[in-house]
C-alpha positions as CSV (number, residue, x, y, z in Angstrom):
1,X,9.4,18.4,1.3
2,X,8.8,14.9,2.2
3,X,10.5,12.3,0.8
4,X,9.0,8.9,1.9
5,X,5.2,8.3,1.4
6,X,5.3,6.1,4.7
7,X,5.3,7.5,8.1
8,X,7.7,7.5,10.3
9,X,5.4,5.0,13.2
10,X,5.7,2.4,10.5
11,X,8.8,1.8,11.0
12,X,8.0,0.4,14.6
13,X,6.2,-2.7,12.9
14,X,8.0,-5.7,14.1
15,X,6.8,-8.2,11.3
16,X,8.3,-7.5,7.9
17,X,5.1,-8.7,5.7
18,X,3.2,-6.0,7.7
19,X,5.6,-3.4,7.2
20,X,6.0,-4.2,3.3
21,X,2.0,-4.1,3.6
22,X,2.4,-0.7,4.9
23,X,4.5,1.0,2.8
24,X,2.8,-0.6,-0.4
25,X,-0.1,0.7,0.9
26,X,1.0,4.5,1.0
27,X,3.0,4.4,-2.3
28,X,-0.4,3.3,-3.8
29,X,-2.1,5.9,-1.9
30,X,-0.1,8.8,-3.4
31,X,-1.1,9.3,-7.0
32,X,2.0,11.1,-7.5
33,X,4.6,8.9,-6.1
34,X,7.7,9.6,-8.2
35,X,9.8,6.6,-7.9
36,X,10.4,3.4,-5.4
37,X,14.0,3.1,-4.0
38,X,15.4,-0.4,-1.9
39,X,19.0,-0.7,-1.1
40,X,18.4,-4.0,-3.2
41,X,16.3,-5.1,-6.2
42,X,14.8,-7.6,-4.5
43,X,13.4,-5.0,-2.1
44,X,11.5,-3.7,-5.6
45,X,10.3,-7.0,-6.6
46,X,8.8,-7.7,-3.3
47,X,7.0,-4.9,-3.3
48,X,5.5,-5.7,-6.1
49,X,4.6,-9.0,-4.8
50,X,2.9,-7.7,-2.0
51,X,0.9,-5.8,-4.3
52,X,-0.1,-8.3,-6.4
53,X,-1.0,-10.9,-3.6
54,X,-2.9,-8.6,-1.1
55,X,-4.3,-5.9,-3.8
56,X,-8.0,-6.6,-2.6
57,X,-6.7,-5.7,1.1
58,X,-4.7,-2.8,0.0
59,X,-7.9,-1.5,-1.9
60,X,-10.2,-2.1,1.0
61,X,-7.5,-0.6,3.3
62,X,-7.6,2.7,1.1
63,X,-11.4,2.4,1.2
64,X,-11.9,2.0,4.7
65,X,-8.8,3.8,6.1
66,X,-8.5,1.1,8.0
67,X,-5.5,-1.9,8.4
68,X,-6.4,-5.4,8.6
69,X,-7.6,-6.6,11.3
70,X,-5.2,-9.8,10.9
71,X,-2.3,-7.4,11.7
72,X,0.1,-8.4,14.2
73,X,0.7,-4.8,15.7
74,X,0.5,-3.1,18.7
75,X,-2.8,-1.2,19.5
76,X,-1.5,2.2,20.2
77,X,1.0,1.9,17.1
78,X,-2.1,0.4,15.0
79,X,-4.1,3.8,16.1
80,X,-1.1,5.9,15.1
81,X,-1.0,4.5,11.6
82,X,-4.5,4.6,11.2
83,X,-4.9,8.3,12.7
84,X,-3.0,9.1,9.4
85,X,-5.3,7.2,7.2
86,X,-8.8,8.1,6.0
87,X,-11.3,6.6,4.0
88,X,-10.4,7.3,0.5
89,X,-13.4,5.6,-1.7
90,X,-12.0,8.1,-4.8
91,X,-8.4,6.9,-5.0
92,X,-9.6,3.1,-4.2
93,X,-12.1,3.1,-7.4
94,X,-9.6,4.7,-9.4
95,X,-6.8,2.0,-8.3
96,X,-9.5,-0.5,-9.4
97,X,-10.1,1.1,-12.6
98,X,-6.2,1.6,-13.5
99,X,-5.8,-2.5,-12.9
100,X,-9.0,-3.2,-14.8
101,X,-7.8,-1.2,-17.8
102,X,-4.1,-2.4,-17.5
103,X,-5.9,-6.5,-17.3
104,X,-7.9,-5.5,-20.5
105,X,-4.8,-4.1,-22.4
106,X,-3.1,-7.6,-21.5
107,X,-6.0,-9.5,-22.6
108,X,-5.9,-7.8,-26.1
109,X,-1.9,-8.5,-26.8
110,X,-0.7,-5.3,-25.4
């Protein structure tokens, strides 16, 4: 049973926007994530920051199975994240389509 969506190697990330990048970018790549825990609620809230401000990267990231190229990371430690990734076109359009309908149901006073 595994009980964290982000691997282990991601904790080696040095800068903490990076690592919050990281594990935003697992939990949305598990469609059945079952909850989001932080020793704080802050930790919650900035993870929903993240998502919010770097959404088109996550999505391409999800795409591509690739991380930014802006990353400040080690290159062996940026290949053993990205070993674990693969392109995932599926789960990107379908994050795409989830925030499209949740937009529209805003837009009609829901």
């Amino acid at each position: 049973l595994q009980l964290y969506t982000t691997p282990e190697d991601a904790w080696q990330i040095q800068n903490e926007e990076d690592m919050l990048f990281v594990h935003c970018l697992c939990a949305l790549l598990d469609p059945n994530i079952g909850f989001i825990e932080s020793n704080f609620a802050s930790g919650v809230f900035n993870m929903f920051v993240c998502i919010q401000d770097n959404w088109s990267m996550l999505v391409e990231s999800i795409q591509t199975g690739k991380l930014p190229t802006d990353f400040n990371i080690d290159v062996t430690l940026r290949k053993k994240l990205e070993s674990k990734l693969s392109p995932n076109p599926e789960r990107a359009n379908e994050l795409e389509a989830i925030r499209s309908n949740h937009a529209s149901a805003r837009g009609k006073g829901a």
